[in-house]
Residue frames as a rotation matrix with the C-alpha (Angstrom) as fourth column:
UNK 1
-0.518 -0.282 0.808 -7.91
-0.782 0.540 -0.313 42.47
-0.348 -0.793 -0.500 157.13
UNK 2
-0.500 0.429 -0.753 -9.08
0.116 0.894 0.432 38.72
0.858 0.128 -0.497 156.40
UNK 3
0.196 0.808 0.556 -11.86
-0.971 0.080 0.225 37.75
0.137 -0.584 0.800 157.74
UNK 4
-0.637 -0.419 -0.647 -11.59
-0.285 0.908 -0.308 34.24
0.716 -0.012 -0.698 159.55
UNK 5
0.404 0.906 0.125 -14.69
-0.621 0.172 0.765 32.30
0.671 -0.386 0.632 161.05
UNK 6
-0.673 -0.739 0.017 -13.77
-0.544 0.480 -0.688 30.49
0.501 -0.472 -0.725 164.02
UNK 7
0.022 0.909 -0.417 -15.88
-0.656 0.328 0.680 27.67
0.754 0.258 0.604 165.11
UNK 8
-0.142 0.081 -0.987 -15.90
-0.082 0.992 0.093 26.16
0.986 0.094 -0.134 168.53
UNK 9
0.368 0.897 0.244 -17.56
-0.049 -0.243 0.969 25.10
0.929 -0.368 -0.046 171.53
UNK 10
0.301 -0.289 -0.909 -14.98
0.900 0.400 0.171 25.03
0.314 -0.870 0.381 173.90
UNK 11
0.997 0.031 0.068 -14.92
0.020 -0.986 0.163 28.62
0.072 -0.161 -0.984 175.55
UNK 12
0.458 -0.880 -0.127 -10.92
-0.217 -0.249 0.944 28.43
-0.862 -0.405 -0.305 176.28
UNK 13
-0.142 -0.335 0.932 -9.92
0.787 0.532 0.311 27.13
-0.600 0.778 0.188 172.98
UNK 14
0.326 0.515 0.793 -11.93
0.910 -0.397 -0.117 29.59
0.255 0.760 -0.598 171.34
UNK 15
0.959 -0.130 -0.253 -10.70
0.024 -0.849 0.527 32.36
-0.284 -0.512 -0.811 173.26
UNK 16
-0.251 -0.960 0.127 -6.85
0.066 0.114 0.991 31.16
-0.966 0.257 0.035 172.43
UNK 17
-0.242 -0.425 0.872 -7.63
0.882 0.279 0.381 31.24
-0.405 0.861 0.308 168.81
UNK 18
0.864 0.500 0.057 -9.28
0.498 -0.835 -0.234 34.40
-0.070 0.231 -0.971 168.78
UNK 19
0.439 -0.769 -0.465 -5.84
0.021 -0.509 0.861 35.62
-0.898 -0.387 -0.208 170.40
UNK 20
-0.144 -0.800 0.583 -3.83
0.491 0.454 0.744 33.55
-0.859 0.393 0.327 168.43
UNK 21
0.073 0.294 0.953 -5.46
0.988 -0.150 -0.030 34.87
0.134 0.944 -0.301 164.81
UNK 22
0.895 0.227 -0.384 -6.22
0.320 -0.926 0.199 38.29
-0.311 -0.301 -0.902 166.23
UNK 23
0.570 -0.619 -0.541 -2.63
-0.310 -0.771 0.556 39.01
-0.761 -0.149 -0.631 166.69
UNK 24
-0.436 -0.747 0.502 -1.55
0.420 0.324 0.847 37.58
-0.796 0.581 0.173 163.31
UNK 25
-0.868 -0.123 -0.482 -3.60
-0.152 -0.857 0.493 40.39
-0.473 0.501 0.725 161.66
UNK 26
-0.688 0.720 0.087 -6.99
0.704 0.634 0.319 38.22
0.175 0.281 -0.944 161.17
UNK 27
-0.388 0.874 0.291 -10.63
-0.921 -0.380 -0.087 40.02
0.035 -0.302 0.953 161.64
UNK 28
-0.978 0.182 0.101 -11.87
0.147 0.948 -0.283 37.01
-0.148 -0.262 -0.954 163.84
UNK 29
-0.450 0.890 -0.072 -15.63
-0.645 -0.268 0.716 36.35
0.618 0.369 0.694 163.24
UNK 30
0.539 0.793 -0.284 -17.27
-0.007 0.341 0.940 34.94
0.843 -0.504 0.190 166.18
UNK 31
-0.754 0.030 -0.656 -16.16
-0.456 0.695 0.556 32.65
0.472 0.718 -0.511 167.18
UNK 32
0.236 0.934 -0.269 -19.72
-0.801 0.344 0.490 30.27
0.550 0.100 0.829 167.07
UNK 33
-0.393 -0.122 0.911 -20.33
-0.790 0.552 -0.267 27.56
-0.470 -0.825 -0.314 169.41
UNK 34
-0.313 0.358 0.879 -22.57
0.133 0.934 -0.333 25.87
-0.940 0.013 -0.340 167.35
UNK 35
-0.581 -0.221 0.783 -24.02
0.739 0.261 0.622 25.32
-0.341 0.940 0.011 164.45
UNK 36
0.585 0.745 0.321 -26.74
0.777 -0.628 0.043 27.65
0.234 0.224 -0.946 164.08
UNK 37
0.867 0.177 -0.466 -24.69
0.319 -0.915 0.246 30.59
-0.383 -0.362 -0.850 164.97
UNK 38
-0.320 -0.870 0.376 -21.95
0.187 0.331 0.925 29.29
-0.929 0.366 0.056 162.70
UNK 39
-0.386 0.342 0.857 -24.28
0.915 0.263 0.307 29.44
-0.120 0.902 -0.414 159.63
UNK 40
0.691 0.616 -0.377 -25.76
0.583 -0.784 -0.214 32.80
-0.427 -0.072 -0.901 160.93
UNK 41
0.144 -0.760 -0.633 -22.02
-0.321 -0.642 0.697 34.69
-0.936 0.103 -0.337 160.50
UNK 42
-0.647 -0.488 0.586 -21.72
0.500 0.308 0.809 33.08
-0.575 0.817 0.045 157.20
UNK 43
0.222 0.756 0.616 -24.74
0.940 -0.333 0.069 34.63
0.258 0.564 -0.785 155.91
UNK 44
0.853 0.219 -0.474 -24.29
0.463 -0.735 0.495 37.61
-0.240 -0.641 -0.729 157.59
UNK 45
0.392 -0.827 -0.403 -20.79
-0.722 -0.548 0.423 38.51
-0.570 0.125 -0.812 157.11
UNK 46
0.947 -0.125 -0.295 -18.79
-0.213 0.442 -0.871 36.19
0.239 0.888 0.392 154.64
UNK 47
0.590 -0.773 0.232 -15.51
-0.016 0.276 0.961 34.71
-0.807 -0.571 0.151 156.06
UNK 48
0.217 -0.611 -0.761 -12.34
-0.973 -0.074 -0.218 34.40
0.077 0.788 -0.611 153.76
UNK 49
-0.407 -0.229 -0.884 -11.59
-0.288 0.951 -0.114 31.24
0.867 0.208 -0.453 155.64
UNK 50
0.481 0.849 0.219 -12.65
-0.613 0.148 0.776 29.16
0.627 -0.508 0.591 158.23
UNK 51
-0.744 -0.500 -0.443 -11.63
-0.176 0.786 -0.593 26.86
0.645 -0.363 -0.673 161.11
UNK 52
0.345 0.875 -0.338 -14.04
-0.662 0.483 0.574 24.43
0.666 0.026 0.746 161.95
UNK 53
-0.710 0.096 0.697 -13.88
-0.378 0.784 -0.492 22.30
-0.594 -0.613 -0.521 165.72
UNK 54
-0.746 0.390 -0.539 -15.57
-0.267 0.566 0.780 18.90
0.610 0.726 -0.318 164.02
UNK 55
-0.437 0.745 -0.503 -17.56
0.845 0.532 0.054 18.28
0.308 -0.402 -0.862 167.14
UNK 56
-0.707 -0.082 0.702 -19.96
-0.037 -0.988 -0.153 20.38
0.706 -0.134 0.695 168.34
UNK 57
-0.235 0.562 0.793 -22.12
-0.794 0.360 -0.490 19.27
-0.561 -0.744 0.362 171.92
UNK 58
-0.001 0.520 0.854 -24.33
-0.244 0.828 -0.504 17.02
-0.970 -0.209 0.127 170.28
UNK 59
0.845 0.456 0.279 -23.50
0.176 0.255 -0.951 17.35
-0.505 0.853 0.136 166.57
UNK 60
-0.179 -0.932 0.316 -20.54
0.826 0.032 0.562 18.28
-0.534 0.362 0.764 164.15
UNK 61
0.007 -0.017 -1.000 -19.82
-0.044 -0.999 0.017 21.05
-0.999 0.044 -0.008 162.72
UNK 62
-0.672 -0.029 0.740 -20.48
0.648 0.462 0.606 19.10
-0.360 0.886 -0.292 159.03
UNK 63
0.416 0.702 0.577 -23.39
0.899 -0.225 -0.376 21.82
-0.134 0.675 -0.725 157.84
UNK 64
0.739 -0.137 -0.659 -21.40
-0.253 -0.964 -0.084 24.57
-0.624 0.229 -0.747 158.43
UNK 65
-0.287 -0.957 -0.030 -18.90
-0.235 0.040 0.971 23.13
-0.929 0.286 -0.237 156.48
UNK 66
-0.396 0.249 0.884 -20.92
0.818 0.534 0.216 22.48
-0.418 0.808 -0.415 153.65
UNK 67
0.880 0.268 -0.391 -22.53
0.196 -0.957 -0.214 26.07
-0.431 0.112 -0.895 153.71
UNK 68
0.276 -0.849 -0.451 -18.82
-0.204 -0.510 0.835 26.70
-0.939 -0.139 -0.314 153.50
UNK 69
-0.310 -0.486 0.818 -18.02
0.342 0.745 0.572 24.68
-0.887 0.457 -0.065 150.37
UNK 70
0.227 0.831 0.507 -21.11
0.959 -0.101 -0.264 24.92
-0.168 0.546 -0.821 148.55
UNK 71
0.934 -0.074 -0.350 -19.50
-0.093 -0.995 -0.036 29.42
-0.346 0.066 -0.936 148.91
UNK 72
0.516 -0.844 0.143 -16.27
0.386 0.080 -0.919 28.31
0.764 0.530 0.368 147.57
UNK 73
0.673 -0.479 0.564 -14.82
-0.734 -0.522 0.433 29.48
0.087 -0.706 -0.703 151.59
UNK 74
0.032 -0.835 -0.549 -11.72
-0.213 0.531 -0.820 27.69
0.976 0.143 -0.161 152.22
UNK 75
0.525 -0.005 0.851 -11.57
-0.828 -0.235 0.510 26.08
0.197 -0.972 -0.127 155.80
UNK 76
-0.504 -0.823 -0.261 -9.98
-0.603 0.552 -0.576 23.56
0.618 -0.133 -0.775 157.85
UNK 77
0.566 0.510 -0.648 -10.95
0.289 0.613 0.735 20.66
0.772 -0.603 0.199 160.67
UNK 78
-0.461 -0.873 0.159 -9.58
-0.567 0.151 -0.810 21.18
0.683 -0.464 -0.565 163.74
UNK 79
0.626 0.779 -0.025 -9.96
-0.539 0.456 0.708 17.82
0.563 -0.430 0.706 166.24
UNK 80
0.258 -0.050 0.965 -9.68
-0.966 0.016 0.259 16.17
-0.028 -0.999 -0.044 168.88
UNK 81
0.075 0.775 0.628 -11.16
-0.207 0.628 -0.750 13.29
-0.975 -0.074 0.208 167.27
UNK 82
-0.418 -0.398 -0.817 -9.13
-0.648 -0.500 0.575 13.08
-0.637 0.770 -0.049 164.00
UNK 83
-0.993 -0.067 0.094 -10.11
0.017 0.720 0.694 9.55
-0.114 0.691 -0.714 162.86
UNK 84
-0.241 0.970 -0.012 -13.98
0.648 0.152 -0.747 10.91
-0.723 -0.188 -0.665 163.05
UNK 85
0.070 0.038 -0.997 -13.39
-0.460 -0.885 -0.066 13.74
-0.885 0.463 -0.044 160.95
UNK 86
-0.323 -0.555 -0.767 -11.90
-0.864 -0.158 0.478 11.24
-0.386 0.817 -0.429 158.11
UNK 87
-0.858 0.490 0.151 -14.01
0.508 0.853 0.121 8.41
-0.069 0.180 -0.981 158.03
UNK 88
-0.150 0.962 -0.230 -17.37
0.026 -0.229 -0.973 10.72
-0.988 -0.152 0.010 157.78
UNK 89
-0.700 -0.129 0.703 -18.82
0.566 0.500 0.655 10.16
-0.436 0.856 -0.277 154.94
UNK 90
0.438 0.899 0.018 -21.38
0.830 -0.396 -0.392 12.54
-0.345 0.187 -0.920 154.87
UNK 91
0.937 -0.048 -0.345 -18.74
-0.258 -0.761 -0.595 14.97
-0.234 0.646 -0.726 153.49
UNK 92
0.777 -0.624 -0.080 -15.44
0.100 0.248 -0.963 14.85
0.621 0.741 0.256 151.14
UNK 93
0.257 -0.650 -0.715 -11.59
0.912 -0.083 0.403 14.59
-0.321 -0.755 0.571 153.32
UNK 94
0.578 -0.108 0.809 -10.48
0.023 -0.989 -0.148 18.20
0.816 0.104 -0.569 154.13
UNK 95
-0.363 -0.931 0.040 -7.14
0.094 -0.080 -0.992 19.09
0.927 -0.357 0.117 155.37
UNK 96
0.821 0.392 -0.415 -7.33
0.280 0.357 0.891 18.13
0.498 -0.848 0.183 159.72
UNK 97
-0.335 -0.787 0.518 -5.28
-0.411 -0.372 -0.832 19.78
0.848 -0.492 -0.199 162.56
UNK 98
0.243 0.518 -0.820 -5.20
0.478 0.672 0.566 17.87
0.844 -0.529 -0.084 165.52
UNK 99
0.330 -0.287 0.899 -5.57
-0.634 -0.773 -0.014 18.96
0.699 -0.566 -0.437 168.88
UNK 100
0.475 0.026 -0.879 -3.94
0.578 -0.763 0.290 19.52
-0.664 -0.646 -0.378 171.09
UNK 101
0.627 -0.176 0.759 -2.18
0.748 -0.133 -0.650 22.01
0.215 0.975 0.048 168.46
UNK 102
-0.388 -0.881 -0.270 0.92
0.798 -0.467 0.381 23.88
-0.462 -0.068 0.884 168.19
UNK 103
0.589 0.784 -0.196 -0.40
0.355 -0.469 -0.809 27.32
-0.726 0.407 -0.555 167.30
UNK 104
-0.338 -0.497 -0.799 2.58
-0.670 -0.469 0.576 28.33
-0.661 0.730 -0.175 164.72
UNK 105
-0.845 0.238 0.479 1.61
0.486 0.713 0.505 24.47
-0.221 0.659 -0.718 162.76
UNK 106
0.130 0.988 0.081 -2.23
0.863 -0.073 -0.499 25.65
-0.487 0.134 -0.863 162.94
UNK 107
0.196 -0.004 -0.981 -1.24
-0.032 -0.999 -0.002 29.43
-0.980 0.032 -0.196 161.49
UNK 108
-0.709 -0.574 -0.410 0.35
-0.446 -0.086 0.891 27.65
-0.547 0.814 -0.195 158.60
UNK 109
-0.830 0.385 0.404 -1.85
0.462 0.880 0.111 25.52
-0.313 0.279 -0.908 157.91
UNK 110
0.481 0.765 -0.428 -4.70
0.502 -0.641 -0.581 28.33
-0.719 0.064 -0.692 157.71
UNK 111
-0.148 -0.634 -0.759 -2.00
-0.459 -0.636 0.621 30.69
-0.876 0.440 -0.197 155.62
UNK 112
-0.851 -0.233 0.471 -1.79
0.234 0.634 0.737 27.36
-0.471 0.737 -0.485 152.88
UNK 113
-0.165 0.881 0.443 -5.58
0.821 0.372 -0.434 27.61
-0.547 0.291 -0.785 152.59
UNK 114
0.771 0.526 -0.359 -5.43
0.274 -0.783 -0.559 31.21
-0.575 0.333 -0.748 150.88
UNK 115
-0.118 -0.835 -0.537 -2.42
-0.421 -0.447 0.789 31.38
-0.899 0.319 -0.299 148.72
């Protein structure tokens, strides 16, 4: 089974992507509200890929995405907030699903990142 980190801080979202990934044969790893407990499952267990909500309460989910990078983990954005994700400068542009999201678009779009 892939492993697949799942990063975000809305509890219903996160619960629908667990589903959603679960039943496409995924081994879901969290998923992490925030950032500290995002970086904890990377260390801890090693994801294959990732999907990264860009906000997170008061911050962004930008260190776990470096942690990610910096391991060679493939991941995605997924936002609300699309033109925040692509104007940050504090890291390089990296493929963005916007929400709300269509979960068959978001499945591919995770699939691309490992092939």
């Amino acid at each position: 089974m892939m492993k697949i980190l799942i990063v975000e801080d809305d509890p219903f979202i996160a619960m629908d992507l667990e589903d959603t990934f679960t039943a496409e044969g995924y081994d879901v790893l969290g998923p992490a509200a925030a950032v500290k407990q995002g970086l904890a499952i990377i260390e801890e267990t090693a994801p294959a890929i990732a999907i990264l909500d860009y906000n997170l309460g008061q911050g962004t989910s930008i260190p776990i995405a470096k942690a990610l990078d910096k391991a060679e983990i493939p991941f995605l954005f997924l936002s609300g907030q699309i033109e925040r994700v692509v104007i940050d400068k504090n890291f390089p542009p990296r493929r963005v699903v916007a929400k709300p999201f269509i979960p068959s678009h978001l499945i591919r779009a995770v699939r691309a990142l490992h092939r």
